[in-house]
Backbone as a printed PyTorch tensor [residue, N CA C, xyz], in Angstrom:
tensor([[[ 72.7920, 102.7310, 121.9780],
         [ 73.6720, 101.6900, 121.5100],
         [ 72.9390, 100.6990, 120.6100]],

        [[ 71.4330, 100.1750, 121.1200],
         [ 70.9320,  99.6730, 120.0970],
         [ 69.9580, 100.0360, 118.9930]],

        [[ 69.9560, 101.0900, 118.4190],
         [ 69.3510, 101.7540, 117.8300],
         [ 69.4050, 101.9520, 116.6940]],

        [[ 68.5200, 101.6720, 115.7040],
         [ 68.6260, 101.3480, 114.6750],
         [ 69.8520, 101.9670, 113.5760]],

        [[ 69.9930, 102.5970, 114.2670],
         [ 71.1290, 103.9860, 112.9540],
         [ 72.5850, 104.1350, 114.0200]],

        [[ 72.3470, 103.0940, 114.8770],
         [ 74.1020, 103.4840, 115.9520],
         [ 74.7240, 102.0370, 114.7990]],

        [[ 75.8720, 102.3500, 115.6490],
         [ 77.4460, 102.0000, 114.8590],
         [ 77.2500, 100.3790, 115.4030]],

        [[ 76.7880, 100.2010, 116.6630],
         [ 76.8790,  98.9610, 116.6970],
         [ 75.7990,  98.0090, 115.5670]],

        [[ 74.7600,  98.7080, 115.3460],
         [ 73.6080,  97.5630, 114.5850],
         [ 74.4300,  97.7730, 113.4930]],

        [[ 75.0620,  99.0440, 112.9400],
         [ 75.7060,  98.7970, 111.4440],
         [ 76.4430,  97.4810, 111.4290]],

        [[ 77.3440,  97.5430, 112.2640],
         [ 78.7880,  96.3220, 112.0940],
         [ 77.6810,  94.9280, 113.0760]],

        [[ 76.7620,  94.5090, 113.1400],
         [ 76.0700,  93.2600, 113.4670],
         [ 75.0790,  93.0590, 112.5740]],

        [[ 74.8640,  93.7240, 111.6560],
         [ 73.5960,  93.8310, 110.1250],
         [ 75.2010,  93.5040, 109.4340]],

        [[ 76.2620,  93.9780, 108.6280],
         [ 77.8470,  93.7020, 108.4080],
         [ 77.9820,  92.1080, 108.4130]],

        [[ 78.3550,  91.6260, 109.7240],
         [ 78.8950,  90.5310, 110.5120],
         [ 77.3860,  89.3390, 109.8220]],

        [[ 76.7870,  89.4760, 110.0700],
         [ 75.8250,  88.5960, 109.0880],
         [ 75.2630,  88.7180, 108.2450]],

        [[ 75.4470,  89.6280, 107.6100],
         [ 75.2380,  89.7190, 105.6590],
         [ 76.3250,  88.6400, 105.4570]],

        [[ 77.6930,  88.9970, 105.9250],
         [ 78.7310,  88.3290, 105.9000],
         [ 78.8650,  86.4350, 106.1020]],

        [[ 78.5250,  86.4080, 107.2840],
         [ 78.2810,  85.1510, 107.4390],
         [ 77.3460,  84.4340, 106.6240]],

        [[ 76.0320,  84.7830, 106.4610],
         [ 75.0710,  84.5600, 105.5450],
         [ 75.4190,  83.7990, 104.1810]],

        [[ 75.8680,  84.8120, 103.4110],
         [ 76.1870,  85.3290, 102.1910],
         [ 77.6080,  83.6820, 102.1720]],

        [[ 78.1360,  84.3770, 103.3020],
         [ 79.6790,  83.0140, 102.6880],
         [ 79.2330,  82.1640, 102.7690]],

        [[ 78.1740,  80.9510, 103.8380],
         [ 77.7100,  79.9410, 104.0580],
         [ 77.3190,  79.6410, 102.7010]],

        [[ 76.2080,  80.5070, 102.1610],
         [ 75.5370,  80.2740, 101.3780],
         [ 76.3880,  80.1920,  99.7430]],

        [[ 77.4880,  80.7600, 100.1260],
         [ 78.2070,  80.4660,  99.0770],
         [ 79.0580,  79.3700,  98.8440]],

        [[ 79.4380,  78.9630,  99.6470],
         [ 79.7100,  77.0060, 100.1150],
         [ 78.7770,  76.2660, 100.0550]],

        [[ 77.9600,  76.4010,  99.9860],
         [ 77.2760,  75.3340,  99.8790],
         [ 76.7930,  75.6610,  98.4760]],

        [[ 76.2880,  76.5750,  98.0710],
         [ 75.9810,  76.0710,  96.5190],
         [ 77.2710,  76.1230,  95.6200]],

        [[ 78.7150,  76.0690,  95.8190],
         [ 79.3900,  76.0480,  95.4240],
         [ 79.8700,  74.4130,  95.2810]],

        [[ 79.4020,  73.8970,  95.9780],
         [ 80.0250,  72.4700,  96.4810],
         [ 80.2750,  71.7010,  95.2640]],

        [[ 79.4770,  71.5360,  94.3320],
         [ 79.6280,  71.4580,  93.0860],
         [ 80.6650,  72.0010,  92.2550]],

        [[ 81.8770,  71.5720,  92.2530],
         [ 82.8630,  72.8760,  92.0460],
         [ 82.7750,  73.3790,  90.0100]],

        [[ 81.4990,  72.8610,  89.5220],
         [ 80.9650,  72.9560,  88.3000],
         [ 79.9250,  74.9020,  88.2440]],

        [[ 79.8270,  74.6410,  89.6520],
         [ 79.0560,  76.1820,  89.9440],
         [ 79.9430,  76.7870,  91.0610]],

        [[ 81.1750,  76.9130,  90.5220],
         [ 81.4510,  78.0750,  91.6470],
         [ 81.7660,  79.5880,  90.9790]],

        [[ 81.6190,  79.7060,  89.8370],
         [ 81.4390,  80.8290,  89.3840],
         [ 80.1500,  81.4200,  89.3620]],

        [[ 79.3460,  80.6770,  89.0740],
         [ 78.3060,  81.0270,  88.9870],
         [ 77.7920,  81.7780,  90.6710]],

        [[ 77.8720,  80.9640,  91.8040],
         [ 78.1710,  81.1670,  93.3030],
         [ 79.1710,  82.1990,  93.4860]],

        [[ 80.2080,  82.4680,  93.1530],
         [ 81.0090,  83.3960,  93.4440],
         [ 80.0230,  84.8810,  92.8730]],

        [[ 79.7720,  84.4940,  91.4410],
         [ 78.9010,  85.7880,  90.9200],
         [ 77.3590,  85.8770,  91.8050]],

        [[ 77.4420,  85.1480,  92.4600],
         [ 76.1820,  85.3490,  93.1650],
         [ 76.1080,  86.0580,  94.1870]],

        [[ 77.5970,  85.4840,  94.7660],
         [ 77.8490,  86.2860,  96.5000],
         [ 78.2470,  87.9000,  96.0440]],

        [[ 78.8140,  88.1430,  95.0770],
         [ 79.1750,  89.3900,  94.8060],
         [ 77.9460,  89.9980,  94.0590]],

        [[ 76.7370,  90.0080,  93.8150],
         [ 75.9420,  90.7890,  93.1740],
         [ 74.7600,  90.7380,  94.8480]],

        [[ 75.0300,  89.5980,  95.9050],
         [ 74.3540,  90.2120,  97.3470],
         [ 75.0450,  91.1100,  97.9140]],

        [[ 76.5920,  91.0190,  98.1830],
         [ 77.3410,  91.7660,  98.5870],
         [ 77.3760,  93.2280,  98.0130]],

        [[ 76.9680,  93.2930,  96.9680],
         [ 77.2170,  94.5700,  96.0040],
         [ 75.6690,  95.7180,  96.5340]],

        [[ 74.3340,  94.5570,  96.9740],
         [ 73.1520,  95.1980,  97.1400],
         [ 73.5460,  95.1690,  98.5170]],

        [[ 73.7060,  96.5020,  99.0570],
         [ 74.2690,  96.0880, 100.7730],
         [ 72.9650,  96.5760, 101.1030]],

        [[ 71.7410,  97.3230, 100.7880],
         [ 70.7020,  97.9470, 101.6330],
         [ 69.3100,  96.1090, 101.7790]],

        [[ 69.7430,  95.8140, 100.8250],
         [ 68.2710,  94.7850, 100.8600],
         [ 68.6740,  93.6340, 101.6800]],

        [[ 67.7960,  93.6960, 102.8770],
         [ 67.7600,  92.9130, 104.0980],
         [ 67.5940,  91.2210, 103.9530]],

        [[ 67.0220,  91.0300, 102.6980],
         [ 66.7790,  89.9680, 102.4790],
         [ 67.8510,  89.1030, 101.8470]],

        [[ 68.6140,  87.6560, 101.9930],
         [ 70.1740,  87.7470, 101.4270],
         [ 69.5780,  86.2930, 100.5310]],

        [[ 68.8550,  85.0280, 101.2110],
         [ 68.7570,  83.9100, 100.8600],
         [ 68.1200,  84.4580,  98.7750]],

        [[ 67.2110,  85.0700,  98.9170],
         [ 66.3100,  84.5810,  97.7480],
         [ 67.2310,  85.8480,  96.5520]],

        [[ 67.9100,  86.7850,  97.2910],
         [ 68.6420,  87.6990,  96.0730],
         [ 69.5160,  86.8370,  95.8730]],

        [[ 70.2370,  86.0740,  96.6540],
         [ 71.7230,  85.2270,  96.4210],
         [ 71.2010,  84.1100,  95.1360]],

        [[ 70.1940,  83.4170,  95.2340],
         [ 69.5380,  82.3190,  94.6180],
         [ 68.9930,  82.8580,  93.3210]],

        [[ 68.4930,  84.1920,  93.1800],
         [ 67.9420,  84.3640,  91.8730],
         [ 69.0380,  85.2420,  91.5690]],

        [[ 70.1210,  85.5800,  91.9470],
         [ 71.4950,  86.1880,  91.3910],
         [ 72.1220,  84.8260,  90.7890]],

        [[ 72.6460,  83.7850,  91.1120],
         [ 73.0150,  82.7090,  90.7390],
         [ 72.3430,  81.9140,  89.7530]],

        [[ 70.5800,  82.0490,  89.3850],
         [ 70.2220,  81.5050,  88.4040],
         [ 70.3070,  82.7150,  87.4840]],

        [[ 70.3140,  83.6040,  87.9420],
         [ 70.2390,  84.8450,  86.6090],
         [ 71.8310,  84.4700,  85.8570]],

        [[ 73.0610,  84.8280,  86.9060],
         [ 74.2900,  84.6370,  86.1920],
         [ 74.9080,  83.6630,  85.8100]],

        [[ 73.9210,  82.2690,  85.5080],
         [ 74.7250,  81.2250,  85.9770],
         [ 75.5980,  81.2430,  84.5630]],

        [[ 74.8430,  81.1710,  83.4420],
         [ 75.7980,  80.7880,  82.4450],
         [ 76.1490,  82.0510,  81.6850]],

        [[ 76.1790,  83.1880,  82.3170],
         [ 76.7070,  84.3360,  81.9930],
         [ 78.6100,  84.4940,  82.5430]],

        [[ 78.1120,  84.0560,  83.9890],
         [ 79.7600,  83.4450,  84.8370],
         [ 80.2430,  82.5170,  84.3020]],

        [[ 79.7360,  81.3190,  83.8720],
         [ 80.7290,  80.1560,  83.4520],
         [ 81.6860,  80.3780,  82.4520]],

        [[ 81.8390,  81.5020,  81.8740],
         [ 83.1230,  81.6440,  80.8620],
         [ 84.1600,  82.2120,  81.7660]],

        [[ 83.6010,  83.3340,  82.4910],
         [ 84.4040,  83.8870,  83.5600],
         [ 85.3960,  82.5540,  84.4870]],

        [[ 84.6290,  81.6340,  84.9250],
         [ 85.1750,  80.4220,  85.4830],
         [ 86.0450,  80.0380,  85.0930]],

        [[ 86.1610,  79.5280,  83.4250],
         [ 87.0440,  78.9250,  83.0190],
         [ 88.3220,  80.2400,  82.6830]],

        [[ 87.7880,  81.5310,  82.6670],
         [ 89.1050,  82.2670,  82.6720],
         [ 89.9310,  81.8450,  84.3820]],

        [[ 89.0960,  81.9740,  84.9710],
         [ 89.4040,  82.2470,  86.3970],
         [ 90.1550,  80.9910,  86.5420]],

        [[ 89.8550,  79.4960,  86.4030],
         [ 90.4730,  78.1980,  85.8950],
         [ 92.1900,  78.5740,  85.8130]],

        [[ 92.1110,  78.7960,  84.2860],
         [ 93.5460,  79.4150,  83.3780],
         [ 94.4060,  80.1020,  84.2640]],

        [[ 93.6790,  81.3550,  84.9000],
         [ 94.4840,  82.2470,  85.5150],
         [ 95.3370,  81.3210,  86.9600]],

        [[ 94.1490,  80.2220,  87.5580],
         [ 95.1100,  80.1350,  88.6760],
         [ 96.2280,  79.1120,  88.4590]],

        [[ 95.6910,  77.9820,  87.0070],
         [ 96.5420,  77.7150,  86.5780],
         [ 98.0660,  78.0960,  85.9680]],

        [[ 97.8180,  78.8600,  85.4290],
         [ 98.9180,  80.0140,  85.2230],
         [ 99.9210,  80.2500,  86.2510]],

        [[ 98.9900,  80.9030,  87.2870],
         [ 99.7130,  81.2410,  88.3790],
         [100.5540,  80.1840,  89.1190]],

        [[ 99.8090,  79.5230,  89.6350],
         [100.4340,  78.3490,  90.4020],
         [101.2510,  77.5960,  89.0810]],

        [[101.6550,  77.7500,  87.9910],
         [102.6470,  77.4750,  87.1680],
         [103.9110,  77.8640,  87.3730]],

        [[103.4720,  79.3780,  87.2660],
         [104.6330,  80.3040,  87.3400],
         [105.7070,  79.8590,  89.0370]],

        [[104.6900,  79.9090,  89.5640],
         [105.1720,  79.7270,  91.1890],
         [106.2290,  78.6050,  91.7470]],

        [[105.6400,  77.3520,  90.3820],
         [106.1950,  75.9890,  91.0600],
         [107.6150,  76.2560,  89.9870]],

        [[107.8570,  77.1590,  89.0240],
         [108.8660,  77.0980,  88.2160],
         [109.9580,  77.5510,  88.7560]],

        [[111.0690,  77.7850,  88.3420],
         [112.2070,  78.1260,  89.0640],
         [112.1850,  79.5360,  88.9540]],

        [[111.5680,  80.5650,  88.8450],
         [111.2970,  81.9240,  88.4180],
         [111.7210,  82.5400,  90.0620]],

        [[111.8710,  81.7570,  91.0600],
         [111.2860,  82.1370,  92.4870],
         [113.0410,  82.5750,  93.2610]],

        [[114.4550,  82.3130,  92.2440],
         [115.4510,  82.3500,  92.8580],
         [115.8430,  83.8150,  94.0240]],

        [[115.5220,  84.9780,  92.0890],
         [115.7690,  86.3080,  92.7690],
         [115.0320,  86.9720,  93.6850]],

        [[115.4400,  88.0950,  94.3700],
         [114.2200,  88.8910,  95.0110],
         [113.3540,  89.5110,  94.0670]],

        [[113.8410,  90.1730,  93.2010],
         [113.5630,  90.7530,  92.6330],
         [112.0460,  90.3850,  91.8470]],

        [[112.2030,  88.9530,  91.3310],
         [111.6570,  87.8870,  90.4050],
         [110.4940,  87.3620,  91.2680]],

        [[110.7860,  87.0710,  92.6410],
         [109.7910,  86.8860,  93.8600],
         [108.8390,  88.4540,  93.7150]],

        [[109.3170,  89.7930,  94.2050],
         [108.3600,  90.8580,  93.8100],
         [107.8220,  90.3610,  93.0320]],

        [[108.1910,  90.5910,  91.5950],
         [107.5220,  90.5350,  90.4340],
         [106.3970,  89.5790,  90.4150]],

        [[106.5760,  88.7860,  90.8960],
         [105.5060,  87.4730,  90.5590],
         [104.0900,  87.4680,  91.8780]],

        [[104.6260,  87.9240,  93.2160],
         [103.4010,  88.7150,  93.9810],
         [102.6720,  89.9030,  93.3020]],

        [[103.3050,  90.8480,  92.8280],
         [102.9190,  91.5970,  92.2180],
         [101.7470,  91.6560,  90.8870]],

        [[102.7830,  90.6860,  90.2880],
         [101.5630,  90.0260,  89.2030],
         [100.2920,  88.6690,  89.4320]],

        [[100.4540,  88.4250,  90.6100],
         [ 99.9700,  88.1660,  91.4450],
         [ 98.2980,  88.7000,  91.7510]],

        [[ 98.9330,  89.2830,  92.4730],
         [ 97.6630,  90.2700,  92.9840],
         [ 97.2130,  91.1220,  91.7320]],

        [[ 97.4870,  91.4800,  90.7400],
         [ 96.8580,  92.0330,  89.5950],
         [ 95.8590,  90.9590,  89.0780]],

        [[ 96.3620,  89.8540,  88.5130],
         [ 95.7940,  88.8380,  88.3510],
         [ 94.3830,  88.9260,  89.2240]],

        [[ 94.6480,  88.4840,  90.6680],
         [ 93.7890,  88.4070,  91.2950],
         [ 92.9670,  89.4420,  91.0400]],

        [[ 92.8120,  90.3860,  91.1430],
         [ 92.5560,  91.5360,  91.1330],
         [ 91.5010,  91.7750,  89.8520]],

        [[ 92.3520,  91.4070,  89.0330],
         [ 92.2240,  91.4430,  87.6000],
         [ 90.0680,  90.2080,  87.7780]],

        [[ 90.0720,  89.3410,  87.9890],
         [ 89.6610,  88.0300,  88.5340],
         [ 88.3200,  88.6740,  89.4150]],

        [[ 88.2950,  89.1440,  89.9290],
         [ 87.8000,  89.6340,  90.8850],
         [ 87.2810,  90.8200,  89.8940]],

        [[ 87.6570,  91.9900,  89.6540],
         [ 87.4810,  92.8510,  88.8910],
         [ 86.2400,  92.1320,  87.9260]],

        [[ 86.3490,  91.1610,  87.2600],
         [ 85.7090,  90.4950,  86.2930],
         [ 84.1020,  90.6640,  86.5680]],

        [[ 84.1110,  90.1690,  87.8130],
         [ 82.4640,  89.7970,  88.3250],
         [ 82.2880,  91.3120,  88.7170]],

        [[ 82.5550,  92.3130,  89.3130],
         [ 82.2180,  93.2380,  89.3790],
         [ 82.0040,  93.8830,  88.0550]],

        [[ 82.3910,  93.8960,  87.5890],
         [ 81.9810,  95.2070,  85.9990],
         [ 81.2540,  93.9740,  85.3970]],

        [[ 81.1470,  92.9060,  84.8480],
         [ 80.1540,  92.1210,  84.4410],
         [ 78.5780,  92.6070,  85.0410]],

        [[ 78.6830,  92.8270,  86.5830],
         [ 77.3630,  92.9040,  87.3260],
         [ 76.9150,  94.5810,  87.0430]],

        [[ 77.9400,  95.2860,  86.8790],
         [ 77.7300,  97.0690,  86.4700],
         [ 77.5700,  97.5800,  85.4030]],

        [[ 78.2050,  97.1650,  84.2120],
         [ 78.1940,  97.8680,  82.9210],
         [ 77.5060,  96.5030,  81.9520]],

        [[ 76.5510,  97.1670,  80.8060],
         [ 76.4960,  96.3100,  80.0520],
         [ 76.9410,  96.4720,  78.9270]],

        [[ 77.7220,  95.3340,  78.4430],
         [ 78.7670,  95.1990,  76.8600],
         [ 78.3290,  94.4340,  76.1540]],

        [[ 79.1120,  94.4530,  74.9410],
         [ 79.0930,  93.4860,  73.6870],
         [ 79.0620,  92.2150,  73.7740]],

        [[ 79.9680,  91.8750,  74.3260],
         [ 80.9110,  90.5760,  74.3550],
         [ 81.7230,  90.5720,  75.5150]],

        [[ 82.1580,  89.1700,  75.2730],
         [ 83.3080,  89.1490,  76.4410],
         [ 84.9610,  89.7540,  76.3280]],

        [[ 84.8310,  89.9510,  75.1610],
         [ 86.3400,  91.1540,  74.8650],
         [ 86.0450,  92.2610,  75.6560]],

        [[ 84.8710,  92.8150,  75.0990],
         [ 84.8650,  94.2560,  75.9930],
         [ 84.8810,  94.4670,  77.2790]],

        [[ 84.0630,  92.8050,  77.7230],
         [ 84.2080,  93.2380,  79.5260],
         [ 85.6690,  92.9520,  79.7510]],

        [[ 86.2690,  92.0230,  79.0050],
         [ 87.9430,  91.8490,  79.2660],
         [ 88.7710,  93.2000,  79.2280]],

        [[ 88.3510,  94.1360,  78.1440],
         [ 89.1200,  94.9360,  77.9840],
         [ 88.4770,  96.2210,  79.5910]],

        [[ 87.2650,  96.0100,  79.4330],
         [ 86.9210,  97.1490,  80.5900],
         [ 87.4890,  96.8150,  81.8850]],

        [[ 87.4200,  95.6840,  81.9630],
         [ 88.0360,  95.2580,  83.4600],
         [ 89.3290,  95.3900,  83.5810]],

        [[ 90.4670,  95.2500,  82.3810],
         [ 92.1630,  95.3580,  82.2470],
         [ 91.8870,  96.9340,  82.7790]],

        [[ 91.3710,  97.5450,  81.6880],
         [ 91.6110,  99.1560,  82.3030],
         [ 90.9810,  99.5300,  83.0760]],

        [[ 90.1630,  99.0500,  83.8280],
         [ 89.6930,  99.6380,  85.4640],
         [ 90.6740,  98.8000,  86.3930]],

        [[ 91.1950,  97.7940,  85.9120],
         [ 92.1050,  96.9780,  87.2140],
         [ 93.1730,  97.8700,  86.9980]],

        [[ 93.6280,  98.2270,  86.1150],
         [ 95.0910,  98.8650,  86.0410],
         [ 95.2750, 100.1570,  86.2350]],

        [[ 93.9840, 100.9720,  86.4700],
         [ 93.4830, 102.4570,  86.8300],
         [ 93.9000, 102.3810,  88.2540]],

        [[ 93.2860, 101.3870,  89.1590],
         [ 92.9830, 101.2470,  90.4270],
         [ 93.5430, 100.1280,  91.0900]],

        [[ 95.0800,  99.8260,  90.7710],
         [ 95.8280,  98.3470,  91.2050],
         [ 96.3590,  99.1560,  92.7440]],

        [[ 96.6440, 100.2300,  92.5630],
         [ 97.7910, 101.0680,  94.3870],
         [ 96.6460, 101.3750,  95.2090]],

        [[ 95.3630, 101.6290,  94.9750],
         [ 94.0350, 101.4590,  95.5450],
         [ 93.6410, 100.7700,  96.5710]],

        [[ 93.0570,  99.2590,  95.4350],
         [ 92.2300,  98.9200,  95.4820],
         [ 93.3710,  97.0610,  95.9910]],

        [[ 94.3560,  97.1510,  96.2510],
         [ 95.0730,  96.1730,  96.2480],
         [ 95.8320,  95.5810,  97.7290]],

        [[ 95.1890,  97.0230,  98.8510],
         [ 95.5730,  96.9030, 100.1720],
         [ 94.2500,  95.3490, 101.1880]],

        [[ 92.9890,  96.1070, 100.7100],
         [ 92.1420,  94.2700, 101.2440],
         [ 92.7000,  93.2720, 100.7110]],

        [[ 93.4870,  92.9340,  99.3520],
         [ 93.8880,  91.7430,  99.3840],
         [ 94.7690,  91.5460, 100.2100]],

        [[ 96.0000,  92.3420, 100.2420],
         [ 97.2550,  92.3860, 100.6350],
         [ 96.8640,  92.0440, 102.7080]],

        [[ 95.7740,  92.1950, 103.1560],
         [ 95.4300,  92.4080, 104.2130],
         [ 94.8240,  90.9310, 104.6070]],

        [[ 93.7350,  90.1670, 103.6090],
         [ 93.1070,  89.3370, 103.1140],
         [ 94.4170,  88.0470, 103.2840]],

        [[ 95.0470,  87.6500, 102.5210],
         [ 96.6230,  87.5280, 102.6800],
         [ 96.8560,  87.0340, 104.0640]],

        [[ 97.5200,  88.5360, 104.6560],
         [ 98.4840,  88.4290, 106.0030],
         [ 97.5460,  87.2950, 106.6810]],

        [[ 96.0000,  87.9470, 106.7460],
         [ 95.2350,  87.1240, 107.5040],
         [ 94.4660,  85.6690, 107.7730]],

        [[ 94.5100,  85.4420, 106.3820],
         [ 94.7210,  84.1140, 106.0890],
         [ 95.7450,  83.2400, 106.5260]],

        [[ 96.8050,  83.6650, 106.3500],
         [ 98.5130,  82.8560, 106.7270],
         [ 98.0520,  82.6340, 108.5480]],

        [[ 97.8430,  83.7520, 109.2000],
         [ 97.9910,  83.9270, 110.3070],
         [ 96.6500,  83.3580, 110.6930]],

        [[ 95.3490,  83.1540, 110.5470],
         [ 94.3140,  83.0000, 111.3690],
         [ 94.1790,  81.5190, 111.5380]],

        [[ 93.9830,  81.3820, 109.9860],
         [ 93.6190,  79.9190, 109.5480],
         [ 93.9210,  78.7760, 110.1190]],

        [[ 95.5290,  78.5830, 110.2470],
         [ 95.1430,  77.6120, 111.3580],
         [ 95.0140,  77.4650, 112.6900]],

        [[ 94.4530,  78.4270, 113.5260],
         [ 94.1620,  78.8500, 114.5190],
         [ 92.3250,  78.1680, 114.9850]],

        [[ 91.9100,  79.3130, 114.2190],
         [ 90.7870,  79.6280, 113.5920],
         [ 89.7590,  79.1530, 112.6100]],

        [[ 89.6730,  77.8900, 112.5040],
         [ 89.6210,  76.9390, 111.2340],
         [ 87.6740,  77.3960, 111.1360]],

        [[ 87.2110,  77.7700, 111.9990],
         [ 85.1170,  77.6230, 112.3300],
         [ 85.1950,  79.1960, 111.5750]],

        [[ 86.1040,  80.2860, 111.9920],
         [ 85.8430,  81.3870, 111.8060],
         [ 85.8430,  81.7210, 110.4030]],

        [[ 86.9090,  81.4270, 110.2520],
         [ 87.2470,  81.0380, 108.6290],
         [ 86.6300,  81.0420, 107.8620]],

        [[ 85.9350,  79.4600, 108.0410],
         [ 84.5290,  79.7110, 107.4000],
         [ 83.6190,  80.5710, 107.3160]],

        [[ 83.2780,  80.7870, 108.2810],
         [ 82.1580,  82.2690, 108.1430],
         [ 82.7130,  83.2100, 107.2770]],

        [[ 83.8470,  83.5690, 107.5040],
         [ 84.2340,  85.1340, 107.4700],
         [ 84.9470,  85.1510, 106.1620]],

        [[ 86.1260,  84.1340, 106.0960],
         [ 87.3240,  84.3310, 104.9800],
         [ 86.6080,  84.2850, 103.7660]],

        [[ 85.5050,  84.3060, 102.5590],
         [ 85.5820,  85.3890, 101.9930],
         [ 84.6740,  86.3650, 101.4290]],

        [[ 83.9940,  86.0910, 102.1940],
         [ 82.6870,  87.3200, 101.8630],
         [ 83.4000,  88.3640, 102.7010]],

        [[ 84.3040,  88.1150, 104.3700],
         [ 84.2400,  89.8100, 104.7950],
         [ 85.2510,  90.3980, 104.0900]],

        [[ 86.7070,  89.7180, 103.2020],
         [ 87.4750,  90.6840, 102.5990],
         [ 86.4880,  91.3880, 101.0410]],

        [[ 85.9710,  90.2390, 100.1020],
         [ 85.2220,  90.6790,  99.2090],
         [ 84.0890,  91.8510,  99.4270]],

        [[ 83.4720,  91.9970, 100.8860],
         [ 82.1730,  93.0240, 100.8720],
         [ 83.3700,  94.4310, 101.4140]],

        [[ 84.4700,  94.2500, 101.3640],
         [ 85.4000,  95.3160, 101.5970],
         [ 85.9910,  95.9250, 100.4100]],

        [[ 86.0440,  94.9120,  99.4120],
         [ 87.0270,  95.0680,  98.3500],
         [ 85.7230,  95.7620,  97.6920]],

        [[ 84.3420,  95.3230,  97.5440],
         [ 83.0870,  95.6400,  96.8770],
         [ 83.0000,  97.0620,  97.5310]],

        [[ 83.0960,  97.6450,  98.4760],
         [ 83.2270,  98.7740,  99.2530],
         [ 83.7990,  99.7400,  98.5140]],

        [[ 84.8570,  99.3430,  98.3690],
         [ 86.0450,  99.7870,  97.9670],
         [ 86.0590, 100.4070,  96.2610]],

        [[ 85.4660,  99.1310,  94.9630],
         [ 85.3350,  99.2150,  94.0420],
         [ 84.0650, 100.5320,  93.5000]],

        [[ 82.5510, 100.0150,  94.7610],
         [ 82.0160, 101.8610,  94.5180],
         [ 82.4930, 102.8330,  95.0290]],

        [[ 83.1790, 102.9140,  95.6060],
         [ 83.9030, 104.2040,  96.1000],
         [ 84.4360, 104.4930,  94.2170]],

        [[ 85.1080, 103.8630,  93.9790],
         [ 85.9170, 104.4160,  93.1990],
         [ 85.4410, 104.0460,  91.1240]],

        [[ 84.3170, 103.6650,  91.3090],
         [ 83.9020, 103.0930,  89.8100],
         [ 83.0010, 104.7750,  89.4290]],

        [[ 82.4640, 105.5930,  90.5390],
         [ 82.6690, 107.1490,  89.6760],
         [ 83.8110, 107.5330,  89.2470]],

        [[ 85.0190, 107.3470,  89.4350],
         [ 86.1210, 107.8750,  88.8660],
         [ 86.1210, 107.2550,  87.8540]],

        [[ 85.8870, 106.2600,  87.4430],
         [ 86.5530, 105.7180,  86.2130],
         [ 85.6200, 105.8460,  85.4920]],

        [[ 83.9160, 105.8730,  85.7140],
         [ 83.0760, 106.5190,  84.7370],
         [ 82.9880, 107.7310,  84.0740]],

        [[ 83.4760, 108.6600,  85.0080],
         [ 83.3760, 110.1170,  84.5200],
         [ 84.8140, 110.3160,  83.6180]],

        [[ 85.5200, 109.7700,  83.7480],
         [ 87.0470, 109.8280,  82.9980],
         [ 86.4750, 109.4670,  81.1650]]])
């Protein structure tokens, strides 16, 4: 049971990469001038799942990306602006119009998220190309790759205010090192295509 290669040390090596990684991403986020830069940080530790060490990759991931992320930020800015636009408008009567706008929703998100991952994997021109690489890998892999949010979500509504200590730890490095899971599983498909 405790042995280096059983199921339990996997998911307790997991459970504090996790914890680790989010702390550490609150707090250098606090500055809400670096939270892209911090967000691109937690996702390029999360992305190295074998290296044991989390403090000094997280810290020289964040000075490496800092002003590589900050454009990403201000997209990321726009987008939630956007969103929470759309939301407070009267767009929300039909059902139909409600789908639509979760839907585009979670692409968005998706879309957002997508960003810092292929930024940290492929290297491009410019920021068109990672825009354009990330539209067509988000839109390759939206029926995928769109169930951890959708899960991410339920669990939020439901934990949070329960749960307010756990939260912290967990809410969002453990859906992101899932969604990061998730994205190598499936970024050979979209290379070899």
């Amino acid at each position: 049971m405790f042995a280096l290669d059983s199921r339990f040390y996997r998911v307790t090596t997991w459970l504090y990469r996790v914890m680790v990684t989010n702390l550490l991403f609150i707090v250098v986020s606090l500055p809400l001038v670096t939270l892209a830069p911090a967000f691109s940080a937690l996702v390029a530790t999360l992305k190295d799942g074998e290296n044991p060490h989390l403090v000094k990759p997280f810290l020289t991931a964040f000075k490496t990306n800092f002003w590589r992320s900050l454009p990403l930020g201000i997209f990321n800015l726009f987008s939630a602006v956007f969103m929470l636009g759309l939301l407070k408008s009267n767009l929300q009567g039909l059902l139909t119009l409600k789908l639509v706008l979760i839907v585009f929703g979670l692409f968005l998100l998706m879309y957002n998220l997508n960003l810092y991952l292929i930024q940290l994997t492929f290297h491009y021109a410019g920021y068109l190309e990672l825009f354009q690489m990330t539209f067509f890998f988000t839109l390759m892999t939206v029926y995928k790759l769109v169930w951890p949010l959708l899960l991410f979500a339920v669990l939020y509504h439901q934990v949070v205010p329960h749960l307010m200590i756990v939260c912290y730890l967990f809410l969002i490095s453990g859906p992101l090192s899932w969604y990061i899971w998730l994205y190598q599983r499936e970024m050979p498909r979209f290379t070899s295509d």
